[in-house]
C-alpha positions in Angstrom: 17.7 16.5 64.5 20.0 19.4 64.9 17.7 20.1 68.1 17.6 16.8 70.0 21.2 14.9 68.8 22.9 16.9 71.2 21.1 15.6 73.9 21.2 12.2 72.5 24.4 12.0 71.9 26.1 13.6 75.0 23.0 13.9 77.4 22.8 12.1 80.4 20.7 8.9 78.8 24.2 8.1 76.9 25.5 5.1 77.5 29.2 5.3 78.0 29.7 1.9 79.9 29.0 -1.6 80.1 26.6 -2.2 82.8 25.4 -5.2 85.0 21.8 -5.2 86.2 21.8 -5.4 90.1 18.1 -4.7 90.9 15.0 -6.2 89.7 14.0 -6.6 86.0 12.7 -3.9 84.4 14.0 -1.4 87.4 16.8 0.3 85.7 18.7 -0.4 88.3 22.7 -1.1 87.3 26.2 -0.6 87.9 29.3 -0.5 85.8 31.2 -2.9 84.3 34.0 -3.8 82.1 34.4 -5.1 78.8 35.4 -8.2 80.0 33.5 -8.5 82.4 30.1 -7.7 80.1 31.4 -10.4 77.1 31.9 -13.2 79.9 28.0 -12.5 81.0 26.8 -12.8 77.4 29.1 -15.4 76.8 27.6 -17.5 79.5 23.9 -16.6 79.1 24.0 -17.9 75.5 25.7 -20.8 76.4 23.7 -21.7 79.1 20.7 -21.3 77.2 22.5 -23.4 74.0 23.7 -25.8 76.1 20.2 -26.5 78.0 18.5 -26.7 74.5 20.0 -26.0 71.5 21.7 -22.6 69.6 18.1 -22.0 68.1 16.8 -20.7 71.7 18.8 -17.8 71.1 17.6 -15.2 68.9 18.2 -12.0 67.7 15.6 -9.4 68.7 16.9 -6.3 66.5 15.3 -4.1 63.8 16.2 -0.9 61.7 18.3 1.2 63.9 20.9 2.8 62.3 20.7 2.8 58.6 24.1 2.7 57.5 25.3 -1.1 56.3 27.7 -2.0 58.6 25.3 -0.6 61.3 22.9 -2.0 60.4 23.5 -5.0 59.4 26.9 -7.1 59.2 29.3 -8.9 61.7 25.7 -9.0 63.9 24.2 -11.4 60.9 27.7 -13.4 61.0 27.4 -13.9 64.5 24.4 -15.1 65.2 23.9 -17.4 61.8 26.8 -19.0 62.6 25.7 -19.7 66.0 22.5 -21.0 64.8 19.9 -18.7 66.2 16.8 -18.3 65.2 16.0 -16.3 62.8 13.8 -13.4 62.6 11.3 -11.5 59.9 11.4 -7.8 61.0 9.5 -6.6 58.0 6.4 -7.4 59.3 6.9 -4.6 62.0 7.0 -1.7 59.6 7.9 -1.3 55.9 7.4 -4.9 54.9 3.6 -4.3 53.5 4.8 -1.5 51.8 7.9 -3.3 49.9 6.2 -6.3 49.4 3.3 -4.8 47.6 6.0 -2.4 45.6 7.6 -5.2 44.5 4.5 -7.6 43.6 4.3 -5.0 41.1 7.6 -3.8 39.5 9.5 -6.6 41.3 13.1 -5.5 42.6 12.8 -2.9 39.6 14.2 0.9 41.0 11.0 3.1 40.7 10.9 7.1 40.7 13.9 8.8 42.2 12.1 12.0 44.5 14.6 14.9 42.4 12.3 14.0 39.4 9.1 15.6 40.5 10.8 18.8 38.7 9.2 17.1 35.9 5.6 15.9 37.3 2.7 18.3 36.9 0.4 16.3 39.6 1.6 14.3 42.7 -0.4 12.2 44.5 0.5 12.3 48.2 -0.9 9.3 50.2 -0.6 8.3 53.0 2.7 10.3 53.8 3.2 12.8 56.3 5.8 14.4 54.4 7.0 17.7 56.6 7.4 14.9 59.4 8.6 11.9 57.9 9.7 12.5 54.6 10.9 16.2 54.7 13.1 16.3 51.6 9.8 16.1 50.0 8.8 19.4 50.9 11.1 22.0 49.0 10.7 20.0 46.0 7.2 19.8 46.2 7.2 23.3 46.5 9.0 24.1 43.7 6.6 21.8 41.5 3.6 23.8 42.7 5.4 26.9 41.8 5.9 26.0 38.1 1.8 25.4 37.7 1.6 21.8 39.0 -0.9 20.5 41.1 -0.8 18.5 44.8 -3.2 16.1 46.2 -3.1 14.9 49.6 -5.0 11.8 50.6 -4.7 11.4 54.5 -7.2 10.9 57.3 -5.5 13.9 59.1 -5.2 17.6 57.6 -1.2 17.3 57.9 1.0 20.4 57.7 1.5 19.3 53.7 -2.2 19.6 53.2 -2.6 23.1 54.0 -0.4 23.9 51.3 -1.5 21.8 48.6 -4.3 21.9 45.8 -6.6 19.0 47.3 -7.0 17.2 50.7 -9.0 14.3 50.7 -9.8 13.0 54.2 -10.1 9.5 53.8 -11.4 7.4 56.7 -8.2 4.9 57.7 -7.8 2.0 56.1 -10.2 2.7 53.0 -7.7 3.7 51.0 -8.0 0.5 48.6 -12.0 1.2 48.0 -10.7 5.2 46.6 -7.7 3.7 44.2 -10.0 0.5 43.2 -13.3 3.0 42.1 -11.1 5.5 40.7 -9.5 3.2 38.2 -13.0 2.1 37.2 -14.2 5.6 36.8 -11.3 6.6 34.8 -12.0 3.4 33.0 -15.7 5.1 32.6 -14.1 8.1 31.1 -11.8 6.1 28.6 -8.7 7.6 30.5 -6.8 4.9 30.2 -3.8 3.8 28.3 -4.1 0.6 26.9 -1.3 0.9 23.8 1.0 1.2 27.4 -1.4 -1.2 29.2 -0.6 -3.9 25.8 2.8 -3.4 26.3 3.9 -3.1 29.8 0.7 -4.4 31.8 0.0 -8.0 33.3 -3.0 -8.6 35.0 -5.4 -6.3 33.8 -8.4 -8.7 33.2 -8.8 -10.0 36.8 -7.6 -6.5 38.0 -10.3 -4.5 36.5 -12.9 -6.9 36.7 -12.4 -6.3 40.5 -11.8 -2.9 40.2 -15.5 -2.2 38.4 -17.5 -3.7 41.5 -16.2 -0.1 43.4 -19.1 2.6 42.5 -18.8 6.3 43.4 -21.5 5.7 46.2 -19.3 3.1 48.1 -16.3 5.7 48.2 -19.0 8.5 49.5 -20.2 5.4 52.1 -16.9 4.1 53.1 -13.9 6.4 52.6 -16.1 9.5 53.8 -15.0 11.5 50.9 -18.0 13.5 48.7 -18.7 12.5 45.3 -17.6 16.5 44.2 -14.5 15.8 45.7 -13.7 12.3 44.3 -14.3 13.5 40.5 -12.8 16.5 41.2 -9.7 14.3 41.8 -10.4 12.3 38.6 -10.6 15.4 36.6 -6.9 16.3 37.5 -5.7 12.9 36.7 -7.3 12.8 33.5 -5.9 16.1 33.3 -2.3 15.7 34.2 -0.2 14.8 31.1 3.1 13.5 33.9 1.7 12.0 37.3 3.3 10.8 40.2 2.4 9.1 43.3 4.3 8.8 46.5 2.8 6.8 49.3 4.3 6.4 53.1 3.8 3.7 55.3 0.8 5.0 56.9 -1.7 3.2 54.2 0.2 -0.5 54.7 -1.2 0.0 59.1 -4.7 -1.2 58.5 -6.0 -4.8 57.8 -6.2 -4.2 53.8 -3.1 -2.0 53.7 -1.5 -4.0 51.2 -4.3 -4.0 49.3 -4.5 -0.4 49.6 -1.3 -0.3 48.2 -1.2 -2.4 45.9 -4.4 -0.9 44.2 -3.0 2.6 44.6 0.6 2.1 43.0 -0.7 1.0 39.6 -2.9 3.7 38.5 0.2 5.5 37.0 0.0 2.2 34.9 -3.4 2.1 33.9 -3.4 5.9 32.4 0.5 5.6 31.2 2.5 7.7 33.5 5.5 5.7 33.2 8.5 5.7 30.8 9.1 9.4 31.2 10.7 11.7 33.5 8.4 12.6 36.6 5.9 9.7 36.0 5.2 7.0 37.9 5.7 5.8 41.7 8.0 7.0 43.9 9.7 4.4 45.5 12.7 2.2 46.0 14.7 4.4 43.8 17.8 2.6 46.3 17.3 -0.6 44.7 19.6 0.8 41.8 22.5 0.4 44.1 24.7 -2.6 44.0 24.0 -3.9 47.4 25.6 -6.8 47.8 24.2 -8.2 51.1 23.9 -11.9 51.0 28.4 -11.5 51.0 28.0 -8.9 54.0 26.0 -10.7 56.1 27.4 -13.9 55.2 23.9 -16.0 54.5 25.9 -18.8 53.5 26.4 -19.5 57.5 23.0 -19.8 57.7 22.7 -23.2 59.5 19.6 -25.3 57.2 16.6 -25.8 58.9 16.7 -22.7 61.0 13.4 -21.5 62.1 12.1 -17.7 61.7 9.5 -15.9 63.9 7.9 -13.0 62.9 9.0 -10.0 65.0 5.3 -8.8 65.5 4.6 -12.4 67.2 8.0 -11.8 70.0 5.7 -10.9 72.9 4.2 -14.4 72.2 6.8 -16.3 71.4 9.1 -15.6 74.2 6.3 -16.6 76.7 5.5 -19.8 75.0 6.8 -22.5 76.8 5.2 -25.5 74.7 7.9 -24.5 71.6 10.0 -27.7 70.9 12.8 -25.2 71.4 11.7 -21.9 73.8 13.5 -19.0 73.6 16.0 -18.9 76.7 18.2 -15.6 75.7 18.1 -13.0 73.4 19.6 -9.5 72.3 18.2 -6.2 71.7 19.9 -4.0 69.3 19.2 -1.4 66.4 15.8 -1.2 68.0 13.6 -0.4 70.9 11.1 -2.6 71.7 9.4 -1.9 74.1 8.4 1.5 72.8 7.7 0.4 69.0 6.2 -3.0 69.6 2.2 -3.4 69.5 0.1 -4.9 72.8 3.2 -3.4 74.9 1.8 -4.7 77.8 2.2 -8.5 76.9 5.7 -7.8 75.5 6.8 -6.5 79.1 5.2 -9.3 80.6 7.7 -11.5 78.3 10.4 -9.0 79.2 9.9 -9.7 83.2 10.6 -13.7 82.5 13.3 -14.2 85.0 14.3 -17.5 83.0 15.5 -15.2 79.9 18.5 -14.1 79.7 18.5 -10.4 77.7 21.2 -8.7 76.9 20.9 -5.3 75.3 23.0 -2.4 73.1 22.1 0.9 72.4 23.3 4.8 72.7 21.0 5.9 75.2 19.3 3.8 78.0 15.8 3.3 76.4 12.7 1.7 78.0 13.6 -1.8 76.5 17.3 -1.5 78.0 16.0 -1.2 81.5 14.8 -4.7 81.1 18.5 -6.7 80.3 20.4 -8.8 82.3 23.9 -6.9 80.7 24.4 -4.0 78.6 26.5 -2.9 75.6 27.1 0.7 75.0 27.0 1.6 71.2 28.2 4.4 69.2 26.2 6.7 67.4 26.8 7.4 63.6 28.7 10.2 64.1 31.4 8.0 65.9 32.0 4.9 62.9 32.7 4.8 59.7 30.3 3.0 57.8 28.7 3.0 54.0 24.9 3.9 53.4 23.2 2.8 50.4 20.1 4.8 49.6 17.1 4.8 52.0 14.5 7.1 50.2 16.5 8.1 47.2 19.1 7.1 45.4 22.4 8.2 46.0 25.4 6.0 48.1 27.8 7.5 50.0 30.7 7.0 52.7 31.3 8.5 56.0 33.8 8.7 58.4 33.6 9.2 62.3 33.7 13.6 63.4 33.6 12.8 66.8 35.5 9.6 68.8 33.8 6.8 70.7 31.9 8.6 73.6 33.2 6.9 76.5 33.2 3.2 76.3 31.2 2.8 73.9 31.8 1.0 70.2 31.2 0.6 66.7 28.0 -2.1 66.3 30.7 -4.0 64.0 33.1 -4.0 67.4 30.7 -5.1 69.3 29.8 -8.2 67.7 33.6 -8.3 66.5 34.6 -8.8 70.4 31.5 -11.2 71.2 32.5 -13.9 68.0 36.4 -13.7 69.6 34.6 -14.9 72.6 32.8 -17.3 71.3 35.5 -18.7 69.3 34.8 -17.7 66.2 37.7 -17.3 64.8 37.3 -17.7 61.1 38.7 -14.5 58.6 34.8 -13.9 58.5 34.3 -12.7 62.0 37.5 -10.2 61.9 36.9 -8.3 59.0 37.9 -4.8 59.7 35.3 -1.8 58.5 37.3 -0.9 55.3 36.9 -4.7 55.0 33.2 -4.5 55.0 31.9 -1.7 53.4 34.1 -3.2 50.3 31.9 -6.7 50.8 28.4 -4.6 51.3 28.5 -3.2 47.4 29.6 -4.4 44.1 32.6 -2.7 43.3 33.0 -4.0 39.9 29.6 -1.7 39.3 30.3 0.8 36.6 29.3 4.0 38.7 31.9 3.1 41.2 34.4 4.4 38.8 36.7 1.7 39.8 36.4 3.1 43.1 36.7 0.2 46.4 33.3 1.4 48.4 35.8 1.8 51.4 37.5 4.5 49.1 34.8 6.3 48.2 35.4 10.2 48.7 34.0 11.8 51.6 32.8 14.8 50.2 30.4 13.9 47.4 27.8 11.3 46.8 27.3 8.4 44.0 23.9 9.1 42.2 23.0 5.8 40.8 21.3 5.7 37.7 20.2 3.0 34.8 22.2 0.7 33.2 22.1 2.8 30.3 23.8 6.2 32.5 20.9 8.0 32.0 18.3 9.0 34.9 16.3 5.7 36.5 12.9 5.8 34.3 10.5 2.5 34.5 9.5 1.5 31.4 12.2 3.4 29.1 15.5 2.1 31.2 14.7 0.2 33.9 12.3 -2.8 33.7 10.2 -4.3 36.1 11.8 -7.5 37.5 8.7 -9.2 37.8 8.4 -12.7 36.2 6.4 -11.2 33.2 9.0 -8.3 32.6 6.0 -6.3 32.9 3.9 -4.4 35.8 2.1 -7.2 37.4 -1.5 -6.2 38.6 -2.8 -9.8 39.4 0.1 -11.6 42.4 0.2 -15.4 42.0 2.4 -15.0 44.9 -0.4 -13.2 46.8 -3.1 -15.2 45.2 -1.7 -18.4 46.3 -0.1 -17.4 50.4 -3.1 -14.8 51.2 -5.7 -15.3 48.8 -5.2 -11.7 47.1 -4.0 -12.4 44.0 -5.8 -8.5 43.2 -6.7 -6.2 46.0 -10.1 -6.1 48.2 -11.5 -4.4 50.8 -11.8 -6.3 54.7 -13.3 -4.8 57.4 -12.2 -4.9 60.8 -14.8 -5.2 63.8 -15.1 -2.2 66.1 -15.7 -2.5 69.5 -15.3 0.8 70.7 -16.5 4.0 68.4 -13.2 6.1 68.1 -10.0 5.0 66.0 -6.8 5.7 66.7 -3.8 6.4 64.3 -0.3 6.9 65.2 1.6 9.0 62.9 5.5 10.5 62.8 6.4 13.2 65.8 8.4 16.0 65.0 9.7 15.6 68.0 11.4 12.3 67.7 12.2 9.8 64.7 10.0 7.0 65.8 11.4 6.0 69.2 14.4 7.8 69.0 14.8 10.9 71.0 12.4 9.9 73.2 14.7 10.5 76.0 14.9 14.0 75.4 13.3 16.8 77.6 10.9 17.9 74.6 9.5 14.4 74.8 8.9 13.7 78.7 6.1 15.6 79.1 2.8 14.1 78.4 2.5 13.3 74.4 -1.0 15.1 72.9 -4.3 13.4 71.8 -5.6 15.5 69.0 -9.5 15.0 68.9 -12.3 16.6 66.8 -14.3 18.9 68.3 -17.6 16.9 67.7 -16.1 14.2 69.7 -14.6 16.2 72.7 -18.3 17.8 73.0 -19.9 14.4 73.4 -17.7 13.7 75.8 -17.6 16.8 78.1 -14.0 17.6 77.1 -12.1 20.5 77.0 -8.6 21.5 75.4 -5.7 21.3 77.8 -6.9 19.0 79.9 -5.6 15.3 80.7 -7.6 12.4 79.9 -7.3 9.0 80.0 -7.8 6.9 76.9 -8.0 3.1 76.9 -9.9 0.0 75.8 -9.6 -3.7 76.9 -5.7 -3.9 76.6 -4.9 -1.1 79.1 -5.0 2.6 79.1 -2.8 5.8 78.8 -3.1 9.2 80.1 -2.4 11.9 77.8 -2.6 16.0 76.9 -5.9 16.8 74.8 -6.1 19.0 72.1 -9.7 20.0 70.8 -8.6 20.0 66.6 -10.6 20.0 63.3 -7.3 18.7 60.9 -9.3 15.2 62.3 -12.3 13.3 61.7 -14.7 13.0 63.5 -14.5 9.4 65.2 -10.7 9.5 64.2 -7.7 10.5 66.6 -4.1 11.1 66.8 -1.3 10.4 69.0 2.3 10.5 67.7 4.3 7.1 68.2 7.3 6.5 69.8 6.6 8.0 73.2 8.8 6.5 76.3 6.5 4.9 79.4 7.7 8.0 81.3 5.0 10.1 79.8 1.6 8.7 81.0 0.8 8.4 84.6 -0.2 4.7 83.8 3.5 3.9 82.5 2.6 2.6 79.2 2.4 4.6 75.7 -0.5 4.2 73.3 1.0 1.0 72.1 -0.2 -1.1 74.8 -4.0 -0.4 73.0 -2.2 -1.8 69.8 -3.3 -5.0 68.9 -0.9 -7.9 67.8 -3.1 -10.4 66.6 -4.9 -8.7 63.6 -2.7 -8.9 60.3 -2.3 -7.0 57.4 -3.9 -8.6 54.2 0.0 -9.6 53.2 2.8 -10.1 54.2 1.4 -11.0 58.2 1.8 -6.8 59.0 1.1 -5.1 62.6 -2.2 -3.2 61.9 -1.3 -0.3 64.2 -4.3 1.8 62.5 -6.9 -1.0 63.8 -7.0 0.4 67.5 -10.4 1.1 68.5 -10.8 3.3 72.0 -12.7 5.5 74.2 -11.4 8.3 76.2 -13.0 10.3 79.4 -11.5 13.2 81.9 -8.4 11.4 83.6 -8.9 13.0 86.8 
């Protein structure tokens, strides 16, 4: 970050004005604008488009983006639910698999702040590519190792972490649910398991073991690819370890039984007793502990009944579907980039082209997806609001206040969708809150943490560590207690069991058509999309391939290839590596179309239309290719 914000804050993909497109769609062609001007287009396009048929064919196409609460998600909500637009499920895209399994589990219960690995004596790293995408990680990780304790990674890729840790198991993608399911009948085997815990704090256990003890040694040898020495060398330390804790990323929840995987992984801490104490148990939504208070912020009670949702992975779809009782006739981008995030990119830039939608866009810096808009907003970066940012990660809230003004022309998010409600006409006390005004409606300020402290008030130079009811450090099973409907860690979803049929976790196989897989992890060169516009990023992104595989195919390092399969093709830089499988490659996400000769990134080989096991997920992991010499 300290190397590419410069650029993307003052480099010359900023966006300082409004901006009109005068050229075709998808050109990038523009020309400046004012204020005025760019509130009267929006203004009209929505209106049109409401007018024509309805305030449901407008919709919101945003995501994460910033992370801070007012950023991310305030005045925009109030604007467009009172409105009536559809709505839209974002989780789907990324995170969703992963929270909805955590919470099949523990519920909306805070699990294991990261700090408290000073107390673990094994961590289970899966599925996180931690010295990328979760680099706090690393110095405490460090220190644990230092003190005698013991890391395992569990990653299809020998990642930077795995070099320095006590065990890498290279999993084949997407197994990960036939390794957790076999070890918890092994350690079952071994009589490893807790079961005065498992009496008291475990639902589920019958129809979760009973599935569990169909997964042999052999299968994990046949399927995951890893060796029987290896897999009871891992039991062995988890029998061993007397506090264990796991921390899983995003990368398992990419694969058709990712929440499976998940879900199978993030109770074995239950099954041997690793909760209740300092430095046991699962790593995860420590933030829940803070008092968001977002159903107030984003005003849900202007939620118009009746409204529809779409789920964000289906957009590309949905905005080309003209037999929907209500199409889609205008929409705007913001707090996300599309275009270079989105699976099957190709069909979504085919729904982009649609000169009968009307797109309006906001971001920092012109991205891929802003070339496409009919009108553009410029937004501030964080270092140009205030705002309030509960925890993402960990579990601390804190304030901040803008160190550098408004670059240009461009606004605050909150601003932004201040100005559009006032010309709307929504003139309610809702839609002209000021910031102070919002940060005090995005948390509980009665919470006893706050001090008595408004949120807006909140000093600038510390941050609020939030803990259990009790004051004492956030500890499932001792001071925090799983909000499931039991009150205890659920193994067995009724939920699950009665929308997807997985009321305990199984194993699905996906159909390959072409022999090499393609994963899509972190860059350390961008965080996900973002800085993609800068100069370390325009060159052509690497395809890291095992040596077995480049020798089949005549390859050599260095050179360009082409990889592609039925849903188009990309040109990128090979690199001739053993840290992957054979049959298994790697290209970092969030490239910009600038970098392959063919104008698309590796997610036009993404597929939209195979689903996670819950929660209707993007499988990005279940890309199958080929690749040959480019030139």
């Amino acid at each position: 970050m300290a190397r590419y914000y410069p650029e993307f804050v003052h480099g010359k993909a900023r966006l300082t004005h409004p901006l009109k497109r005068v050229g075709p769609r998808g050109a990038g062609q523009f020309e400046r604008i004012s204020w005025e001007a760019a509130l009267d287009m929006v203004h009209a396009g929505f209106s049109q488009a409401i007018a024509a048929h309805g305030p449901q064919s407008g919709l919101p196409f945003h995501y994460a983006g910033p992370n801070g609460e007012l950023a991310g998600g305030s005045m925009d909500r109030r604007f467009f639910y009172n409105m009536g637009a559809s709505l839209l499920n974002r989780g789907p895209l990324c995170g969703g698999v992963r929270g909805g399994a955590y919470a099949s589990i523990f519920g909306a219960a805070p699990g294991m702040p990261p700090v408290q690995l000073a107390h673990s004596d094994l961590v289970l790293i899966w599925g996180n590519n931690v010295t990328v995408s979760n680099l706090h990680l690393a110095p405490l990780l460090k220190k644990m190792r230092a003190r005698g304790g013991a890391v395992v990674v569990i990653d299809p890729k020998r990642i930077k972490i795995a070099e320095h840790c006590d065990m890498h198991l290279q999993i084949k993608p997407g197994t990960d649910v036939v390794l957790a399911m076999a070890l918890a009948a092994e350690l079952e085997r071994r009589a490893a398991l807790d079961h005065a815990f498992i009496s008291k704090w475990v639902a589920g256990f019958d129809p979760y073991m009973a599935q569990a003890r169909q997964h042999s040694v052999a299968q994990v040898v046949e399927i995951c690819g890893i060796s029987a020495a290896d897999f009871h060398a891992l039991v062995d330390l988890m029998v061993a370890a007397k506090t264990m804790a796991c921390c899983f990323g995003n990368g398992i929840e990419r694969g058709r039984s990712g929440g499976s995987g998940l879900r199978a992984a993030m109770v074995l801490p239950a099954l041997m007793g690793h909760h209740g104490r300092l430095g046991a148990g699962v790593m995860a939504k420590s933030g829940v502990a803070t008092p968001k208070t977002q159903a107030r912020l984003q005003g849900d009670h202007l939620i118009k009944a009746g409204t529809r949702t779409f789920n964000i992975v289906d957009l590309a779809n949905v905005l080309q579907d003209d037999s929907l009782d209500i199409p889609i006739k205008a929409t705007m981008i913001y707090n996300h980039n599309p275009v270079a995030t989105h699976p099957d990119q190709a069909n979504l830039t085919r729904a982009l082209m649609r000169e009968d939608l009307f797109i309006v866009g906001s971001d920092v810096v012109m991205t891929d997806s802003m070339a496409y808009c009919d009108v553009i907003l410029p937004a501030a970066s964080h270092f140009e609001f205030d705002d309030i940012y509960g925890a993402y990660g960990q579990n601390y809230l804190q304030r901040a206040a803008p160190v550098i003004p408004c670059v240009g022309e461009s606004l605050p998010n909150t601003e932004i969708f201040r100005r559009l409600a006032q010309r709307f006409g929504y003139d309610a006390p809702a839609f002209q809150a000021s910031d102070a005004q919002l940060m005090d409606e995005a948390i509980d300020e009665t919470h006893p943490q706050l001090n008595g402290q408004r949120p807006s008030e909140i000093p600038l130079d510390r941050a609020i560590e939030m803990k259990a009811a009790d004051g004492e450090d956030l500890v499932m099973c001792k001071n925090v207690t799983p909000a499931t409907p039991s009150g205890r860690i659920e193994l067995f979803s009724q939920k699950y069991e009665d929308f997807y049929g997985y009321g305990v976790p199984r194993y699905e196989t996906v159909a390959q058509a072409l022999p090499l897989t393609l994963i899509t992890p972190s860059s350390s060169k961008r965080t996900n999309a973002s800085f993609g516009s800068d100069p370390a990023s325009t060159g052509p992104e690497q395809l890291e391939m095992h040596p077995e595989d480049a020798a089949a195919r005549g390859l050599r390092d260095g050179e360009i290839v082409s990889f592609w399969n039925a849903r188009g093709a990309v040109t990128l830089q090979l690199k001739v590596s053993d840290a992957t499988r054979p049959g298994v490659l790697y290209s970092p996400k969030g490239t910009w179309r600038g970098t392959s000769e063919t104008v698309f990134t590796v997610n036009v080989l993404i597929p939209a239309d195979i689903r996670t096991d819950i929660e209707d997920g993007a499988c990005y992991h279940e890309t199958f290719v080929e690749v040959k010499r480019a030139h």
